[in-house]
N, C-alpha and C positions, 0 to 999 in steps of 0.2 A: 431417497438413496443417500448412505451414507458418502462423504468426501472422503476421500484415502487418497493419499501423500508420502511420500518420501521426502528426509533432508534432499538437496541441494549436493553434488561435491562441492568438493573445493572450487574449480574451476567453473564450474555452475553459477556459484555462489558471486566470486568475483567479477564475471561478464555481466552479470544483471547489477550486483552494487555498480557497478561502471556505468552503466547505461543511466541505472537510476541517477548517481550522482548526476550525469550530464542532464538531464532531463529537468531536475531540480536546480541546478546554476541557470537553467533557462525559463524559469517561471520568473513571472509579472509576480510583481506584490499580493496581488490578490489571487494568483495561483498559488504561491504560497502559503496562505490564508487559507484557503480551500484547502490545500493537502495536508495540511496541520492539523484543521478539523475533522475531515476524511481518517486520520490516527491518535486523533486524542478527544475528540469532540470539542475542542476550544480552539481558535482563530490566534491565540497567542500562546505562548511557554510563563508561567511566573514568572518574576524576576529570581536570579540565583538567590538571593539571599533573604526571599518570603518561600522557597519552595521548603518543602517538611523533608524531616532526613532519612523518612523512606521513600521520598517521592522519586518514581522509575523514569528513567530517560525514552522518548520512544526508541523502537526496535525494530529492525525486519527480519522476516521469516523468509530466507526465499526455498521454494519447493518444490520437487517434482509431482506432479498431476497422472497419476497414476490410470485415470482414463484417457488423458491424449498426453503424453510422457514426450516433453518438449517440441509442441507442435504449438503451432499458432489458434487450435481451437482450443485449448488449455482455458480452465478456468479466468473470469476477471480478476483483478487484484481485489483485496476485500481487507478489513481491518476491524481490532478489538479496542476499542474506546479507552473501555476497561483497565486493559495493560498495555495501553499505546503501542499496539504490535500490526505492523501491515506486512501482509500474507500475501507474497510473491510470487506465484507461478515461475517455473524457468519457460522461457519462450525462445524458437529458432534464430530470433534477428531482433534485433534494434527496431526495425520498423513495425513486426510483429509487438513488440515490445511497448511500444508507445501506443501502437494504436488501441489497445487492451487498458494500459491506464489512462488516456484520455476517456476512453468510454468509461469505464469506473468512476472518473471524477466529473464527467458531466451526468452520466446516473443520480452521481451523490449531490448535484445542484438542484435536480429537479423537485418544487416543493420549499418546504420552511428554507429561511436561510441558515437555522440555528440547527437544521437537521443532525442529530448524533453520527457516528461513524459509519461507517463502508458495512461495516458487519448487521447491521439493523436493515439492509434492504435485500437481504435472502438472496444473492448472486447464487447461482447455481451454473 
């Protein structure tokens, strides 16, 4: 079955960048590490001035889940290595919130450690 999605509103958007920031000032170094590779496949960024001058910054997508349309059963978060883009579900709460990307990134642990992004392990 195909994924279908909506943008995000505005306010959509901002309540989950918010979340997400806090979320991310509270990772361990190697939560860090883990969610870096989780959206780019690599555990570090080049340094600015070896990266190439079309090299893409990652990005989020945050979206509405068009089968459960900001509910806590919403899709996991998932990511494109590719174009370092992690693909946000909107979710009801903060706690809903979190507990959806912790699963996603302990998914993404399980197995190699070099394992590529979010988007290679078929979250449905």
């Amino acid at each position: 079955e195909e994924l279908k999605w909506a943008a995000a509103t505005a306010d959509e958007y901002e309540r989950v960048r918010g979340w997400l920031e806090a979320y991310v000032c509270d990772l361990t170094d190697h939560g860090a590490k883990l969610l870096l590779a989780f959206m780019t496949g690599s555990k570090a960024l080049p340094p600015s001035e070896s990266r190439p001058a079309d090299y893409s910054r990652p990005s989020i997508l945050v979206y509405n889940d068009w089968h459960f349309p900001g509910s806590a059963d919403a899709h996991l978060p998932t990511a494109s290595t590719c174009i370092k883009q992690l693909y946000m579900p909107v979710y009801p709460s903060r706690e809903a919130f979190v507990a959806k990307f912790r699963t996603a990134l302990a998914d993404f642990q399980v197995g190699e450690e070099s394992r590529p992004g979010g988007s290679s392990l078929g979250y449905s």
